[in-house]
ROSE-4610 file (N, C-alpha, C; in Angstrom, 1 decimal, always signed):
// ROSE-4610
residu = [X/X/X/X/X/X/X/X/X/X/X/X/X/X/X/X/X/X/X/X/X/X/X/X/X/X/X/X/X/X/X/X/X/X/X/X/X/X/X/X/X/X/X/X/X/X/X/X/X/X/X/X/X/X/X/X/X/X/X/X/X/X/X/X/X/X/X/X/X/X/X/X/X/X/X/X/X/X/X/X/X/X/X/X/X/X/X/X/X/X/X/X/X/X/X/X/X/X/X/X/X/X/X/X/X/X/X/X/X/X/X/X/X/X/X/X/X/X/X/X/X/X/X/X/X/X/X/X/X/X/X/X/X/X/X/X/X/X/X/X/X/X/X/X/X/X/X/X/X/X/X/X/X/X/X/X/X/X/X/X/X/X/X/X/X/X/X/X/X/X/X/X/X/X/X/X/X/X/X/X/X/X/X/X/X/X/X/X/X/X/X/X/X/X/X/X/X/X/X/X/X/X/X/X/X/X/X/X/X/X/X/X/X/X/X/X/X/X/X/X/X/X/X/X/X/X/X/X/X/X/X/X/X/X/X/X/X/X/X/X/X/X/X/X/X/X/X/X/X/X/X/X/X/X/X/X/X/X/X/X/X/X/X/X/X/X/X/X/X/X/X/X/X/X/X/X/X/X/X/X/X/X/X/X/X/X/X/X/X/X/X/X/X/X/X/X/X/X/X/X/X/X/X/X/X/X/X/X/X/X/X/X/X/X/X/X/X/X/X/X/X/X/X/X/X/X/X/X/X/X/X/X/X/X/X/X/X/X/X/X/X/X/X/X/X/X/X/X/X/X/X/X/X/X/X/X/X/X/X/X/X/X/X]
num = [1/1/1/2/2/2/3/3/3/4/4/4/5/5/5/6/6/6/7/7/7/8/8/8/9/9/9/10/10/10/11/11/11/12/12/12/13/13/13/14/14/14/15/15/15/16/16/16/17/17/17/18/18/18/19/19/19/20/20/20/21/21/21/22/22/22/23/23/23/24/24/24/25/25/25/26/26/26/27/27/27/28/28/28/29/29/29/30/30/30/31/31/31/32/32/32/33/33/33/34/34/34/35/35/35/36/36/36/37/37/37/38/38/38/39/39/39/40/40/40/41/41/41/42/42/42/43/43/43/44/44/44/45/45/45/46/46/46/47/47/47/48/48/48/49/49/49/50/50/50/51/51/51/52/52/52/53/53/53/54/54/54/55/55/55/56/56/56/57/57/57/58/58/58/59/59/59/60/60/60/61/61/61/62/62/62/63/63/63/64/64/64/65/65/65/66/66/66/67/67/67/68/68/68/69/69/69/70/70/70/71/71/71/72/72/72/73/73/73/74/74/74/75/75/75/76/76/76/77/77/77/78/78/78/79/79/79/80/80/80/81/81/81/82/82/82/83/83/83/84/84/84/85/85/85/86/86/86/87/87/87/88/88/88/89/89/89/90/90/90/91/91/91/92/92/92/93/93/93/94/94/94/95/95/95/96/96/96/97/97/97/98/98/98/99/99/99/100/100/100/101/101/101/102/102/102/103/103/103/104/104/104/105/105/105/106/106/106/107/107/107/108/108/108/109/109/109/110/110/110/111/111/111/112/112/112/113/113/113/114/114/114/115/115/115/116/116/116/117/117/117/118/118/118/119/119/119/120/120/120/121/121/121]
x = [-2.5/-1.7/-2.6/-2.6/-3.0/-2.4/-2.4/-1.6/-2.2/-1.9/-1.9/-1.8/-2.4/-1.6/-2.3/-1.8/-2.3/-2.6/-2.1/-2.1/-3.7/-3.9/-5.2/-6.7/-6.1/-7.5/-7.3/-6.5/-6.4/-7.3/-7.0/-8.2/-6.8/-7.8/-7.1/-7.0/-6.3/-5.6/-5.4/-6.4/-6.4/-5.7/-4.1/-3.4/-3.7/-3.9/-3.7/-2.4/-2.0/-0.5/-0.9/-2.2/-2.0/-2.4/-2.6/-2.7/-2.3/-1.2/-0.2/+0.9/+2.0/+2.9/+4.0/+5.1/+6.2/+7.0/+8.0/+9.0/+10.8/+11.4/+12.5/+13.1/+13.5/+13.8/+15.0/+16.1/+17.5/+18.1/+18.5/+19.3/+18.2/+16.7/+15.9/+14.6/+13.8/+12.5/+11.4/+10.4/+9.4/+8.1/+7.3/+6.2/+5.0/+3.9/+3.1/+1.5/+0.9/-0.3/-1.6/-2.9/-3.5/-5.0/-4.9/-5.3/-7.4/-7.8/-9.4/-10.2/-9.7/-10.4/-9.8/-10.4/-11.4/-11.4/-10.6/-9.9/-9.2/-9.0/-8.1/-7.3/-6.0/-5.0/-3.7/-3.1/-2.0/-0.9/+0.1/+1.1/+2.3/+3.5/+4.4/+5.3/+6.2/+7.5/+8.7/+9.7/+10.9/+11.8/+12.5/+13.2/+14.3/+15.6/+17.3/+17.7/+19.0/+19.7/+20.6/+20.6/+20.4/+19.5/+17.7/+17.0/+16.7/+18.1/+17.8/+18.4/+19.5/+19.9/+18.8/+17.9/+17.3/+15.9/+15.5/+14.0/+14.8/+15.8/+16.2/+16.6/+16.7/+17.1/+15.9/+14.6/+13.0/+12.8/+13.1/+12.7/+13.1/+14.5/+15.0/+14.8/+14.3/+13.9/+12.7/+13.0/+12.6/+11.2/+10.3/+8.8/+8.5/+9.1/+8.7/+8.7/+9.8/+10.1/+8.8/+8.7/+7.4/+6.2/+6.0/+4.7/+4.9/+5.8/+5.9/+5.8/+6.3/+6.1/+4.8/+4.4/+2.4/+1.8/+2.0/+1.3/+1.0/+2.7/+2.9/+1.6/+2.0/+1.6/+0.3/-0.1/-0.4/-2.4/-2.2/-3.1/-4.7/-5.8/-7.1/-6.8/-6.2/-6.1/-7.4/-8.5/-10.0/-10.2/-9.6/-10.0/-10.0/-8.7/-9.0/-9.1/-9.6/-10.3/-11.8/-12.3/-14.0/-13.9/-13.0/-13.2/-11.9/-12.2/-11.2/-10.5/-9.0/-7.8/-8.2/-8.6/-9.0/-10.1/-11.3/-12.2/-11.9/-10.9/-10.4/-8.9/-8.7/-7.6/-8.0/-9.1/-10.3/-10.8/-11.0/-11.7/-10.9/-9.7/-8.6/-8.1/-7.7/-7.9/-8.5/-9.9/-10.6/-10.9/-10.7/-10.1/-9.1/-8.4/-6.8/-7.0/-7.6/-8.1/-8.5/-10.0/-10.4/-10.3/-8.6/-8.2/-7.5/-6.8/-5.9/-6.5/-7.5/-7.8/-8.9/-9.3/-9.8/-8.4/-6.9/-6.0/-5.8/-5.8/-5.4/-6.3/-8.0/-8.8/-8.6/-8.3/-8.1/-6.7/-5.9/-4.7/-5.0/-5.7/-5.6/-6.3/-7.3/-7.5/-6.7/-5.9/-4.6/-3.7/-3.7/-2.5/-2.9/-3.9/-4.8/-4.8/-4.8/-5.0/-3.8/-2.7/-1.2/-1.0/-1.7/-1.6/-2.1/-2.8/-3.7/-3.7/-2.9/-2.3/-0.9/-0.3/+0.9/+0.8/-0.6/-0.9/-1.6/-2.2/-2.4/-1.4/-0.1/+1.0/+2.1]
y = [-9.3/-10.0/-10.2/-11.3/-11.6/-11.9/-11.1/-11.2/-12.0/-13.0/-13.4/-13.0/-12.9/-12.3/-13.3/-14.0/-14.1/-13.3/-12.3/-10.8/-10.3/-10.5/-10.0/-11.0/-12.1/-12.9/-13.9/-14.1/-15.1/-14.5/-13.1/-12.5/-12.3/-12.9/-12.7/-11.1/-10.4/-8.9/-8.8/-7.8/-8.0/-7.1/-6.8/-6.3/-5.6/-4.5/-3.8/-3.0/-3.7/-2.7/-1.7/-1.6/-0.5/+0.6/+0.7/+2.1/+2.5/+1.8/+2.2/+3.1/+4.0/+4.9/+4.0/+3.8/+3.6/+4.8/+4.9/+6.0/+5.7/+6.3/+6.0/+6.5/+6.4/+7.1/+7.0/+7.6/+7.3/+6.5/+5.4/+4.2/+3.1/+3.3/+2.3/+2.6/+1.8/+1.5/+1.6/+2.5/+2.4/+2.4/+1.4/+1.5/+1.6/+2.6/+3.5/+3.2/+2.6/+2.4/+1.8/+2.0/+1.3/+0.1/-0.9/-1.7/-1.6/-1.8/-1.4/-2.6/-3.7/-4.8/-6.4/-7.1/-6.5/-5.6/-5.2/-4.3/-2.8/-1.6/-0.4/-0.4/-0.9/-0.8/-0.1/+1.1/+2.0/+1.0/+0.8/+0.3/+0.5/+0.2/+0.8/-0.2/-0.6/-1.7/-0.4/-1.6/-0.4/-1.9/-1.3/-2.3/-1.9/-2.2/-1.9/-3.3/-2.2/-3.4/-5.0/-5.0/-6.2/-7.4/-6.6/-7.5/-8.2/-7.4/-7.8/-8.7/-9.8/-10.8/-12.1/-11.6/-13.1/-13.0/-11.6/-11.4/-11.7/-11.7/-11.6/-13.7/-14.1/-15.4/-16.4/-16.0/-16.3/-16.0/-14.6/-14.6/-15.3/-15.9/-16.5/-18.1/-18.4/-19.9/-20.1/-21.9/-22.0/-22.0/-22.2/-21.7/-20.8/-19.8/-18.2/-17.5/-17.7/-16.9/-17.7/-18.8/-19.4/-18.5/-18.6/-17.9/-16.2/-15.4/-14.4/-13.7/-14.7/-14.9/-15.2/-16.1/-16.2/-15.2/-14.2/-13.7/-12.1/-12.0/-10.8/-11.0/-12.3/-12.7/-12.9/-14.3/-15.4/-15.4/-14.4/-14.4/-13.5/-13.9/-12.8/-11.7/-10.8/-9.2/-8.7/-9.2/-8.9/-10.0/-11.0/-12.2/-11.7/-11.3/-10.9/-9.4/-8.6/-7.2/-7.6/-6.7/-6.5/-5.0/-4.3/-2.9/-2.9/-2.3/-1.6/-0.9/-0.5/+0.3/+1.4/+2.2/+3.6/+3.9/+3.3/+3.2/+3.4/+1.7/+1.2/+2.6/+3.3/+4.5/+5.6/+6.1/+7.2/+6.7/+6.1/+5.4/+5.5/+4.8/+5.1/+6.3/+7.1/+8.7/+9.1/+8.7/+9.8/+9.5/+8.1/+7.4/+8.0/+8.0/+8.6/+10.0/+10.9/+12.6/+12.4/+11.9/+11.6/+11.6/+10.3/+10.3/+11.2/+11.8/+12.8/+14.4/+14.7/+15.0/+15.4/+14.2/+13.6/+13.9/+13.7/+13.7/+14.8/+15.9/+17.1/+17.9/+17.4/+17.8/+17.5/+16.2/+16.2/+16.8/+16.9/+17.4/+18.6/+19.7/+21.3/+21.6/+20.6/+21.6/+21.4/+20.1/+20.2/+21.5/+21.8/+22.7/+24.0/+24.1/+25.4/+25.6/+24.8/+24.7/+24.5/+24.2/+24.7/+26.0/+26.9/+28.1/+29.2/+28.9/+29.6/+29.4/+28.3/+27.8/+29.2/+28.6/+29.9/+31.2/+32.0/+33.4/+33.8/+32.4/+32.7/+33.0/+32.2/+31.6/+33.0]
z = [-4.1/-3.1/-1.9/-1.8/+0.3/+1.0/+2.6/+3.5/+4.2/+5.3/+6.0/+7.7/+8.5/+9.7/+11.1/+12.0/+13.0/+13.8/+13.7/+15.1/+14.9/+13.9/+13.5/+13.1/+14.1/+14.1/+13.1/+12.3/+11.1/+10.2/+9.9/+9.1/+8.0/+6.7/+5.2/+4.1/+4.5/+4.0/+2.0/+1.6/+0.5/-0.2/-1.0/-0.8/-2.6/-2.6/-4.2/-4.6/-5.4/-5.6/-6.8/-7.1/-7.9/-7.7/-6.1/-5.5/-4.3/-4.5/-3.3/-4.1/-3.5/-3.8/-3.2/-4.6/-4.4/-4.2/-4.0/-4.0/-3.5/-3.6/-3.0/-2.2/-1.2/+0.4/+0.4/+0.1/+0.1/-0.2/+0.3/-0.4/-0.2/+0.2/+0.2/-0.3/-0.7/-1.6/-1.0/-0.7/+0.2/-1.0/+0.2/+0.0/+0.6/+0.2/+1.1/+0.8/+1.5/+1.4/+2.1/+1.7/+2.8/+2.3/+3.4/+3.3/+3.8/+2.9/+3.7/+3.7/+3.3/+3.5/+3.9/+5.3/+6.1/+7.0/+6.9/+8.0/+7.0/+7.5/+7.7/+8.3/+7.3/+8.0/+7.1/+7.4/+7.1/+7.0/+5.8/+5.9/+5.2/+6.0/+5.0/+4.7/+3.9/+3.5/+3.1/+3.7/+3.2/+2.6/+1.9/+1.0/+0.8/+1.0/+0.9/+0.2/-0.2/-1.0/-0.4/+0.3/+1.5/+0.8/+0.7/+0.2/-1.1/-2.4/-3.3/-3.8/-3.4/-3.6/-3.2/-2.4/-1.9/-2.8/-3.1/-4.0/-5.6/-6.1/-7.4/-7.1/-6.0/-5.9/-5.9/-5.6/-5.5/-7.3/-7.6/-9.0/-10.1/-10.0/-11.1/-10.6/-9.9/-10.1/-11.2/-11.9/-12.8/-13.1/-11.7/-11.6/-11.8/-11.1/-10.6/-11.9/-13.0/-14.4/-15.3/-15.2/-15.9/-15.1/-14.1/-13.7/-14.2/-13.7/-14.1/-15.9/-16.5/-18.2/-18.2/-18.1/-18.1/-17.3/-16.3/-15.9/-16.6/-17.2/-18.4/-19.7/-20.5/-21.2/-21.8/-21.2/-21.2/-20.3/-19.3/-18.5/-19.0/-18.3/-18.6/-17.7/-18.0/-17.2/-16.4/-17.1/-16.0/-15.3/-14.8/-14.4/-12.6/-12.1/-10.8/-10.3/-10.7/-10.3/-10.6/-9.9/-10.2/-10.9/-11.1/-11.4/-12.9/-13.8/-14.5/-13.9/-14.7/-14.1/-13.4/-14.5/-14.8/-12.9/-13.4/-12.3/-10.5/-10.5/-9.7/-8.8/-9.9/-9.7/-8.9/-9.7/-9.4/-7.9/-8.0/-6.5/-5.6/-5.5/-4.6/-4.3/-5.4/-4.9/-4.4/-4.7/-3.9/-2.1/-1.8/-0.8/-0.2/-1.3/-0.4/-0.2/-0.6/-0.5/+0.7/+0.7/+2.0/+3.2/+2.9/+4.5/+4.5/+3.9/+4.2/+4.4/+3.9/+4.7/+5.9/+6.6/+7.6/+8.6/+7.8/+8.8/+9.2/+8.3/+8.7/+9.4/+9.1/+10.0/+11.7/+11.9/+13.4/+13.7/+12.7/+13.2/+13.4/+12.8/+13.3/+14.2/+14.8/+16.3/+17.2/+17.6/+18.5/+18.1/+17.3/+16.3/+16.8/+16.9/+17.1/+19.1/+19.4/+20.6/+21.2/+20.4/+21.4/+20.9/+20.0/+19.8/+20.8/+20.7/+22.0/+23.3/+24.0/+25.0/+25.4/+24.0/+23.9/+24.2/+23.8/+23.6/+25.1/+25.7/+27.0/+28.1/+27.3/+28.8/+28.6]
């Protein structure tokens, strides 16, 4: 998928859904993941049932089920990745390891340092 964004220079966002984390957050649909080209950018979508009459009203038009049936079907599955599944998965984990923890690295010396703050006061 490609995003679009003016906020960000008219720079074109290259979107992988097959290594982002779906999940479901109470009565709504989240989705969790991040974007590294051309840019690093963390993002999240939340989805409620509000939005499923207008996405199920996009999908059943008579293009969208022809495209979606060819795209099941019909299409070369290596035509737009440069990596295999498998590869392309491995890689993203280890991406996502990474940053997480890179996060928790900067997060423990704050962490550390309202401890010792405390034991002084």
């Amino acid at each position: 998928m490609k995003l679009k964004s003016r906020g960000l220079g008219r720079k074109e966002l290259v979107m992988d859904f097959r290594e982002y984390t779906v999940a479901r957050d109470g009565p709504e649909l989240l989705i969790l993941g991040t974007i590294h080209e051309p840019v690093h950018w963390d993002f999240s979508i939340r989805l409620c049932e509000d939005d499923l009459p207008g996405i199920t009203r996009v999908l059943l038009r008579r293009r969208m089920l022809g495209w979606l049936l060819r795209a099941v079907f019909r299409r070369d599955r290596h035509a737009h990745w440069s990596q295999d599944r498998a590869a392309h998965l491995a890689e993203a984990s280890a991406r996502r390891l990474a940053a997480d923890a890179k996060r928790s690295a900067s997060a423990q010396p704050a962490t550390e340092g309202m401890r010792n703050q405390g034991a002084r006061g």
